[in-house]
N, C-alpha and C positions, 0 to 999 in steps of 0.2 A: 491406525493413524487417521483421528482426521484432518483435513483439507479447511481452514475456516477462511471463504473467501469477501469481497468489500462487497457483493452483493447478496450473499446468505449465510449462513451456518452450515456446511454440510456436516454427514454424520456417516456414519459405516453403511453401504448398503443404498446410502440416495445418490440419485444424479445430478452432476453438479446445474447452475441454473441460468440459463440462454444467455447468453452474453452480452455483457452491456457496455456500450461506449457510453462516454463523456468528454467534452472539452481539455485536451493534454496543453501545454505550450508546444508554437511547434520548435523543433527544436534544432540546436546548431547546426551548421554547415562542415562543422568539421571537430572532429573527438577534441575536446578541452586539454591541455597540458597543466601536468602535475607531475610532484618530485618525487622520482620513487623510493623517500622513506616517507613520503603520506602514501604509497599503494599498497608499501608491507604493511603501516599500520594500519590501512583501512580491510588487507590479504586476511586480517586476524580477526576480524571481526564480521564480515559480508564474506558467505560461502555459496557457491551456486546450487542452484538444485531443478529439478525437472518436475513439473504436475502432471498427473495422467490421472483423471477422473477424481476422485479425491484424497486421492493418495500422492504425500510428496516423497521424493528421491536423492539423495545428495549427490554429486559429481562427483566424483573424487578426480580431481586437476591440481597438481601443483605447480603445472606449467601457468604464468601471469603474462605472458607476451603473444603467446599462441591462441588459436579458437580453442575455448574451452568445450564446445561442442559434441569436435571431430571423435569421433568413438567412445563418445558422453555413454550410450546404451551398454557398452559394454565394464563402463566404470559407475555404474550404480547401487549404491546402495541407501535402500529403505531407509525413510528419516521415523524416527520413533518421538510420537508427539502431535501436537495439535503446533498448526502454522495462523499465525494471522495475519491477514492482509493490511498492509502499512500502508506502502505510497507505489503509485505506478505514472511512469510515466516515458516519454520517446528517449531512446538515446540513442547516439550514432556508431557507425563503427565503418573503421576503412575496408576496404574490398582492392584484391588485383583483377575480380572478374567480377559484371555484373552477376552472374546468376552463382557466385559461390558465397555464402551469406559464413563470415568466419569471425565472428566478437570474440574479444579476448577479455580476463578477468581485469587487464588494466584499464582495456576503452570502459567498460562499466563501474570502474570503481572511482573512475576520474571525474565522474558524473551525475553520482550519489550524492543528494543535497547536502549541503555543511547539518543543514539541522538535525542528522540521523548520526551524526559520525560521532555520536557523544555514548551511542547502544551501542551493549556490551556483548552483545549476538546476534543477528540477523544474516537472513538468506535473500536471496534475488534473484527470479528465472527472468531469460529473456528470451523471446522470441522475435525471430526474422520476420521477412518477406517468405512468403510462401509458392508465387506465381506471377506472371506479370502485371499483374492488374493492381499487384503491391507495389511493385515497382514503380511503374507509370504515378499513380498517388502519390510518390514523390520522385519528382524525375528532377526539379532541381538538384535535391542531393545529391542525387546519382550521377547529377553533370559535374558537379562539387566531390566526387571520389568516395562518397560514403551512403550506407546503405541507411536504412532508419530501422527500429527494430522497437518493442515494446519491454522492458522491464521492469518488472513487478517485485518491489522490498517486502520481509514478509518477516514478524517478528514473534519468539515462540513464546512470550507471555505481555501482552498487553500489561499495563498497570493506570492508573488514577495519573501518578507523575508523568508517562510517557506520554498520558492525553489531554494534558493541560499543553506539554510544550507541541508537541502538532496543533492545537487550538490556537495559539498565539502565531503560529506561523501560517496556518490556513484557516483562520475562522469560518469559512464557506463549510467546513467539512464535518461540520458538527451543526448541521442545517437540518429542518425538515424528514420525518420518517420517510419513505417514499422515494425523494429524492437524490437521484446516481451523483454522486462522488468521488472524489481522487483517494479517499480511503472508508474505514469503514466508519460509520454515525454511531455516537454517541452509544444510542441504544445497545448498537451492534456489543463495544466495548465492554458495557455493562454487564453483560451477558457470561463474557469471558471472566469477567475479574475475580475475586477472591471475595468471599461474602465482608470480610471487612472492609476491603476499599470499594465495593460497590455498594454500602452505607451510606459511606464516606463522598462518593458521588454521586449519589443518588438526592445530596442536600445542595448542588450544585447545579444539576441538570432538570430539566421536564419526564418526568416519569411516564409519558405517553412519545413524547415526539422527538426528545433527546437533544432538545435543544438548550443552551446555556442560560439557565434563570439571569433575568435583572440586565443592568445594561451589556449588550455584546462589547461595546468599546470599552469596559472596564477590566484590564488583566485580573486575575483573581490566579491567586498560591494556595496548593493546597491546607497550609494553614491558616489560611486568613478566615473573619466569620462567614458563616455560608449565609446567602442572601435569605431575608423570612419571609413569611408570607406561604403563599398555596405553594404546594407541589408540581403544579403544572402551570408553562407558560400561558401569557395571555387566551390565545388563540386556539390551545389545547382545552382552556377553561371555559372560553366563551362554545366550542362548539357540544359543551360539556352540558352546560347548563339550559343552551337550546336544547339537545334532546330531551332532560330533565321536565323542560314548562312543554311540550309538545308531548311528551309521554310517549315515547319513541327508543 
C-alpha cells in the first residue's frame, strides 16, 4: 500500500518527505455542535486510520463519543490501497486533563467542511499535542477546555469532478508547482487519475505548473469547452521560451 501524501507521491520502500507546514485557519474555541443523524451519516462515510511511514491503517472504533485513539494499536488493520491527501486542517477536541489528548469520531466529524460531505468514502487521521511545547502554542484553547490537534481527510481515488469542486472552494490550491498547500496541486492529481480523465484535464490545466488555463475567476464544469490556445499557462510559456532564444 501506498501512502500518497499533499507534498509527494510516496511509493513502497521510500521515505516519506520532511514535513511541511502552511497556513491552517486557526481554529475554534470550542468543538462545533451537530445532530447526531448528520454524525451517523457522516460515521459512514469518514473512517479513521493511522499513517506510519507510508503505510496506512484503519481503526476499527465503533465507539462515536469516546477517543477513538485509546487502544487504536491494538485495533489495526492494514488499509489495502493507495490514499490521497485531500484537506488538512486544526480541529478541536474537549480534554478532563491537560496532558490526556482524547478526540472522539464525533468532535472530528462535526468539523469536516460541508464541501467533502457529498464523497462517498474518505478517511481522516488526527493528531494531538505531543509535549508541552504543543500545548503552550495554543494555550488559549487550553484555557477555553480544548486541545487543538491536526486532521488530515484522505480520499482513495481522486477524480477530474472531485477537483474541480475543491477548486471552486479553494482556488489557492491549484496554485504554482512548488508551492505548499492545504491539499495536493493539480499536478499532483493528474498523476493519480485514470488516463482518460487525465486527458480530460490535462485540456483544462498547465501541463508544467498545474495551474488552471484562462481566467481563474471563471468556474469552468467538466463539460463545458476547454479553454484553446497553448498548453501551458502564461508564465510557464514565457519561462519556456526564454530558455528557448538564450539556448539554455
Amino acid at each position: 500500500m501506498a501512502h500518497r501524501g499533499f507534498t509527494m507521491t510516496l511509493r513502497r520502500g521510500q521515505k516519506p518527505h520532511p514535513k511541511m507546514e502552511y497556513p491552517m485557519p486557526i481554529p475554534p474555541f470550542a468543538v462545533p455542535q451537530t445532530t447526531s443523524a448528520d454524525i451517523k451519516k457522516l460515521a459512514k462515510i469518514f473512517k479513521p486510520v493511522k499513517i506510519k511511514g507510508d503505510k496506512a491503517f484503519l481503526i476499527n472504533c465503533k465507539d462515536l463519543e469516546n477517543s477513538f485513539l485509546w487502544n487504536a494499536e491494538e485495533n489495526l488493520k492494514p488499509y489495502k490501497g493507495d490514499l490521497f491527501t485531500l484537506y488538512k486542517f486544526h480541529s478541536v477536541h474537549s480534554y478532563g486533563y491537560q496532558g490526556m489528548f482524547k478526540p472522539s469520531i464525533t468532535e472530528v466529524l462535526a468539523q469536516i467542511p460541508g464541501i467533502y460531505h457529498f464523497l462517498k468514502e474518505a478517511y481522516f487521521e488526527t493528531v494531538g499535542p505531543e509535549d508541552a511545547n504543543d500545548l503552550n502554542m495554543w494555550i488559549e484553547h487550553i484555557h477555553a477546555g480544548v486541545h487543538v490537534a491536526t486532521t488530515t481527510l484522505y480520499t482513495p481515488e481522486p477524480s477530474l469532478d472531485l477537483m474541480m469542486k475543491v477548486y471552486r472552494e479553494h482556488p489557492e490550491s491549484l496554485s504554482r508547482e512548488g508551492h505548499v498547500t492545504n491539499i495536493v496541486s493539480a499536478v499532483r492529481w493528474m498523476e493519480a487519475m485514470k488516463p482518460e480523465e487525465r486527458l480530460l484535464a490535462m485540456r483544462f490545466f498547465c501541463h508544467k505548473c498545474g495551474v488552471l488555463l484562462g481566467t481563474r475567476e471563471r468556474p469552468i464544469t467538466c463539460d463545458e469547452v476547454a479553454p484553446t490556445g497553448s498548453e501551458f499557462c502564461d508564465e510557464c510559456l514565457a519561462k519556456t521560451e526564454v530558455k528557448t532564444v538564450d539556448g539554455q
